[in-house]
Every structure is written in C-alpha cells, then in structure tokens.
DSSP file (Angstrom, degrees, kcal/mol; ACC not computed):
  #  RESIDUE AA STRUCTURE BP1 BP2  ACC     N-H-->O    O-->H-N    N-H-->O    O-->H-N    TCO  KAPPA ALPHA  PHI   PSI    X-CA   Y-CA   Z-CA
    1    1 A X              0   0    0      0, 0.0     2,-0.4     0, 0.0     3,-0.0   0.000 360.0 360.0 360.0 154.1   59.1 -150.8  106.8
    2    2 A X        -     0   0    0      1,-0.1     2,-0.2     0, 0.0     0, 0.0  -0.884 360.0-101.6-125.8 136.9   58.4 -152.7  110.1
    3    3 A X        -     0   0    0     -2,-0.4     2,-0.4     1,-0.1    -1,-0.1  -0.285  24.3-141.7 -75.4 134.3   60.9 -155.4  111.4
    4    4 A X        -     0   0    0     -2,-0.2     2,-0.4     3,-0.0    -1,-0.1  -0.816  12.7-131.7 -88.5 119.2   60.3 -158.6  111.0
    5    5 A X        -     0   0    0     -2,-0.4    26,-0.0     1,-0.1     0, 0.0  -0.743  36.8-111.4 -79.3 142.7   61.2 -160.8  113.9
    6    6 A X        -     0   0    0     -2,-0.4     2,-0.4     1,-0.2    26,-0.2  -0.129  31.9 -93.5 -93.7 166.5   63.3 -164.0  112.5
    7    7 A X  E     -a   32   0A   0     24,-2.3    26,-2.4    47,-0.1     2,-0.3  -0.535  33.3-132.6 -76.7 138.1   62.2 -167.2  112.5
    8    8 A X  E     -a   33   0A   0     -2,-0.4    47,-2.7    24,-0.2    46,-1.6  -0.662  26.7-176.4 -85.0 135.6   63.1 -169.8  115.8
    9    9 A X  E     -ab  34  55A   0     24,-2.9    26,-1.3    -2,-0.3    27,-0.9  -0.967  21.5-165.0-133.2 140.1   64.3 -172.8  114.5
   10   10 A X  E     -ab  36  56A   0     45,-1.8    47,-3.0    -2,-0.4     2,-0.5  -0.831  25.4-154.4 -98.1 127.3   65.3 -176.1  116.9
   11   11 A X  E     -ab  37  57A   0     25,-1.5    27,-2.5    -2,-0.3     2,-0.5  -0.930  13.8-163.2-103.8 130.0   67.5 -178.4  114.4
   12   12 A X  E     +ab  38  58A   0     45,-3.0    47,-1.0    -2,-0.5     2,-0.3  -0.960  24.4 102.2-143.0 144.9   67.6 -182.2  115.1
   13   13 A X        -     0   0    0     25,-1.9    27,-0.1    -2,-0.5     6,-0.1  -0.820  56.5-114.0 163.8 176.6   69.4 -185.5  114.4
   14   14 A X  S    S+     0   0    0     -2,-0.3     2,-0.6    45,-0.1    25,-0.1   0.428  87.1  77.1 -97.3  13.1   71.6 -187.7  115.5
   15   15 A X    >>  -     0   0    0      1,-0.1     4,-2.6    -3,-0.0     3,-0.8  -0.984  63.2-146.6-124.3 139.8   74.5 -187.3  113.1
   16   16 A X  H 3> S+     0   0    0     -2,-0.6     4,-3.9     1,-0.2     5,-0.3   0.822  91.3  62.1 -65.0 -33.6   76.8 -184.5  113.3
   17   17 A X  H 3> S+     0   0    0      1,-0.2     4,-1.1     2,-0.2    -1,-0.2   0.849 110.6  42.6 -74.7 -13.0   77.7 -183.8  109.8
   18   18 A X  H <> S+     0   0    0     -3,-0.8     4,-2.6     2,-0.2     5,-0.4   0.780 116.7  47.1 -95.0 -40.8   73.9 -182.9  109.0
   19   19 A X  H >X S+     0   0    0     -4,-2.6     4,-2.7     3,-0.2     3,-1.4   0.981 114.0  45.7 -43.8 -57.2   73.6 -180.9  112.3
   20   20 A X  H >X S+     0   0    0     -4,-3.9     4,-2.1     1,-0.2     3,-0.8   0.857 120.8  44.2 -52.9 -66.3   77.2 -179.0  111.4
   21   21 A X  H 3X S+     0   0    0     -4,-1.1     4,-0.9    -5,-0.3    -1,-0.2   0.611 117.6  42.8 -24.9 -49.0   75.4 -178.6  107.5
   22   22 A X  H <X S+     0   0    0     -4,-2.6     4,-1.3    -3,-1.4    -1,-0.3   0.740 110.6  57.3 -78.6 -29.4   71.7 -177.5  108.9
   23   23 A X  H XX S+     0   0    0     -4,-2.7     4,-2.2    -3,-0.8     3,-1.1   0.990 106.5  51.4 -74.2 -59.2   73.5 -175.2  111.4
   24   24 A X  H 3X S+     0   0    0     -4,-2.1     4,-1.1     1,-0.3     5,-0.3   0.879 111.5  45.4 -53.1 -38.2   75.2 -173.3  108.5
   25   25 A X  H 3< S+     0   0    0     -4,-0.9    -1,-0.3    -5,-0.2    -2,-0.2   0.743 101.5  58.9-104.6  19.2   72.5 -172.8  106.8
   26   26 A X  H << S+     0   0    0     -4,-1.3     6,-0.3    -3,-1.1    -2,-0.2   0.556 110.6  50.1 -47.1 -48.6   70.4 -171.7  109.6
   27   27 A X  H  < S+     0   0    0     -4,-2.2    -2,-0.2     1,-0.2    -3,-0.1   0.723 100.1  64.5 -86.2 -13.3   73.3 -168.7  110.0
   28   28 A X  S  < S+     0   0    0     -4,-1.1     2,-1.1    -5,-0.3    -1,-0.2   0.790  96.6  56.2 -78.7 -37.4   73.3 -167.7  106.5
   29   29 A X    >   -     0   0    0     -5,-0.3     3,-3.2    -4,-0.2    -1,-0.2  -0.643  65.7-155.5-115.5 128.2   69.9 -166.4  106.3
   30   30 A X  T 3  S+     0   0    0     -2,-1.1    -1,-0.1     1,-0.4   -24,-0.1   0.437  79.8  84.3 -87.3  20.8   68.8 -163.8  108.6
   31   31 A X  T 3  S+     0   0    0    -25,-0.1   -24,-2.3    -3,-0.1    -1,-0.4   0.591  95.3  39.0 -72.1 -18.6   65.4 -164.7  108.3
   32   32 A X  E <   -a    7   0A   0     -3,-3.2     2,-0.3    -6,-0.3   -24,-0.2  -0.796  68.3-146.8-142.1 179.7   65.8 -167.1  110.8
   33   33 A X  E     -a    8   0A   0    -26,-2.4   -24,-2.9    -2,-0.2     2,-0.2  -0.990  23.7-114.1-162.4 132.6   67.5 -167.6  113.9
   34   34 A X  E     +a    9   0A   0     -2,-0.3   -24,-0.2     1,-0.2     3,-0.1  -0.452  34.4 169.4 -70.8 144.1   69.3 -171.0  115.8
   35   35 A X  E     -     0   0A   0    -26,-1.3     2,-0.3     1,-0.4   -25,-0.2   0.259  60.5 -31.5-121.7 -29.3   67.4 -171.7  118.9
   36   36 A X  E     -a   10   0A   0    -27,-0.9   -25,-1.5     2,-0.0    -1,-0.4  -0.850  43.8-142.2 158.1 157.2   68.9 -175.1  119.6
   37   37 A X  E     +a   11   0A   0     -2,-0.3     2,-0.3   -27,-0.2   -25,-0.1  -0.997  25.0 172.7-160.3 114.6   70.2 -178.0  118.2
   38   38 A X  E     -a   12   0A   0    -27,-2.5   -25,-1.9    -2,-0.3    -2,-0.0  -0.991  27.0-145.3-138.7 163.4   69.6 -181.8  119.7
   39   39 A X  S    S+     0   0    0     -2,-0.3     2,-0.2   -27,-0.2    -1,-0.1   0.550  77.5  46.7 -81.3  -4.3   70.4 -185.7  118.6
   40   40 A X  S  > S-     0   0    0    -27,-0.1     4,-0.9   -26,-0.1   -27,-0.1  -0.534  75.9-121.1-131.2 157.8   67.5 -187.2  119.9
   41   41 A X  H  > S+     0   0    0     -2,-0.2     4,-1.6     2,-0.2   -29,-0.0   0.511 114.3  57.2 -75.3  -8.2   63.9 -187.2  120.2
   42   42 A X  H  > S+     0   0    0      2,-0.2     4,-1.4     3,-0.1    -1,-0.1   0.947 112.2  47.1 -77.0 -55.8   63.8 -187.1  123.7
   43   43 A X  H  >>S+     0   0    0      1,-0.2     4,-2.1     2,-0.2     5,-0.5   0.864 107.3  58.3 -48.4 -46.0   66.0 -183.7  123.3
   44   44 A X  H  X5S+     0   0    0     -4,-0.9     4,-5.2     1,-0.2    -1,-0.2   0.956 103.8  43.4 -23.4 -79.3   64.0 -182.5  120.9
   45   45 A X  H  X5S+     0   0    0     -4,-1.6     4,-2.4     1,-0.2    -1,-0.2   0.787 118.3  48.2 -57.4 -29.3   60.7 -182.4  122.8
   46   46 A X  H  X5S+     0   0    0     -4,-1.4     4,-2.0     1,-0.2    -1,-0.2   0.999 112.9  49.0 -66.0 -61.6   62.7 -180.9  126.1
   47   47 A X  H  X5S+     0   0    0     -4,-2.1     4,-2.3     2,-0.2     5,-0.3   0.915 113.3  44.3 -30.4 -61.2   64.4 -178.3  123.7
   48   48 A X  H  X<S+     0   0    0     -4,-5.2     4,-2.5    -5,-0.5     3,-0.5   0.994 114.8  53.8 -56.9 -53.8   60.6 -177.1  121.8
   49   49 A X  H  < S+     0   0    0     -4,-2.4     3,-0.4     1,-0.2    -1,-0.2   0.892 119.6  34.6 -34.0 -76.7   59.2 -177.1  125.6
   50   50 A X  H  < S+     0   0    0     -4,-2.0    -2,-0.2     1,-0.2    -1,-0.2   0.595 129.4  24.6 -41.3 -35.1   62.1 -174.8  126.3
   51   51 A X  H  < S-     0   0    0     -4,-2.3    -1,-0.2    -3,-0.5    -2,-0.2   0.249  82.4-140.1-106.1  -7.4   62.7 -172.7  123.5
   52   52 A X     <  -     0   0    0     -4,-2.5    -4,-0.1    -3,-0.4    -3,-0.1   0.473  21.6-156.0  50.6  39.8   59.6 -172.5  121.6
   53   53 A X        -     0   0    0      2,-0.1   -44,-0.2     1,-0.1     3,-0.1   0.242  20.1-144.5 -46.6 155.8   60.7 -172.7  118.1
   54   54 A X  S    S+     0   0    0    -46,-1.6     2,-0.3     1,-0.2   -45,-0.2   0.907  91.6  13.6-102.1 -45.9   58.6 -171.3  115.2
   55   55 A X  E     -b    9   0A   0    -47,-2.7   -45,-1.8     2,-0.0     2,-0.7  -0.863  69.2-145.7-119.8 161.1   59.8 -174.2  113.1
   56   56 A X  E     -b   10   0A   0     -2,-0.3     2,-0.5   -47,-0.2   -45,-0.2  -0.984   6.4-153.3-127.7 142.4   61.8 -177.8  113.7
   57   57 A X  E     -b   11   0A   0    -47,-3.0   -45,-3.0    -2,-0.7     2,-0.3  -0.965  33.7-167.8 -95.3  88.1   64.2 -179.1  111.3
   58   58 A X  E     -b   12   0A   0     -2,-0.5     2,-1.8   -47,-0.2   -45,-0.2  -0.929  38.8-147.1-113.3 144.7   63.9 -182.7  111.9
   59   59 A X    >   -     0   0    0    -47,-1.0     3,-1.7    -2,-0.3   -45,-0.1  -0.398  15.4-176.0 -75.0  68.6   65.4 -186.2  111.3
   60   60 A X  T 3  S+     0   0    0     -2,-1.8    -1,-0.2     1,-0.3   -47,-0.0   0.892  79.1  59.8 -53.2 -26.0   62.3 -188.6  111.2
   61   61 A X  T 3   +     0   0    0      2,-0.0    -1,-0.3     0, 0.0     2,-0.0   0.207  67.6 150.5-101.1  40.1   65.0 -191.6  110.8
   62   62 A X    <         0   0    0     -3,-1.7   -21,-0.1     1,-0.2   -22,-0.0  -0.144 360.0 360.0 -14.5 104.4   67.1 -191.4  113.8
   63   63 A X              0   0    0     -2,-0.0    -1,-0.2   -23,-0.0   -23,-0.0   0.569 360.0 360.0-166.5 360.0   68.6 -194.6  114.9
C-alpha cells in the first residue's frame, strides 16, 4: 500500500477556546497535519502564502 501524505491544514479565528478545540482535533487524526494556526484574516492570508495548506479551517465571523 502507498503512503498517503497527510493533509495541511492552517486553522483560524480569533477566539482561543475554538482554536485550542480545532487544534485537538487536528492531532487526533493522522490524516491530517497542523500547519499553522492564526486570529485574524490578515494572519491567515500571510500564513496560506507561507505554508501552503491543503485545507483552511476558518472563522467567517471574526470580530
């Protein structure tokens, strides 16, 4: 069987207890893999630029 590379994922929002919450279950399945974690939108877009994530987890109501 041929290895599967996991999925990147960038996680975003601006409250901590849903990062801490998406970050755990980001590490539980090893299908995927944390790439980066920001509160902002701004962070975001610098983070995807940098890191190149396969998927984003994001918070469309930030505020």
């Amino acid at each position: 069987m041929e290895a599967v590379d996991p999925v990147r994922v960038l996680i975003v929002d601006d409250q901590q207890p849903f990062l801490a919450a998406l970050r755990a279950v980001v590490a539980r399945l090893s299908e995927f893999t944390l790439v980066g974690e920001a509160t902002s939108g701004e962070q975001a877009v610098e983070l995807a630029a940098a890191t190149s994530p396969d998927l984003v987890l994001m918070d469309i109501n930030m505020g």
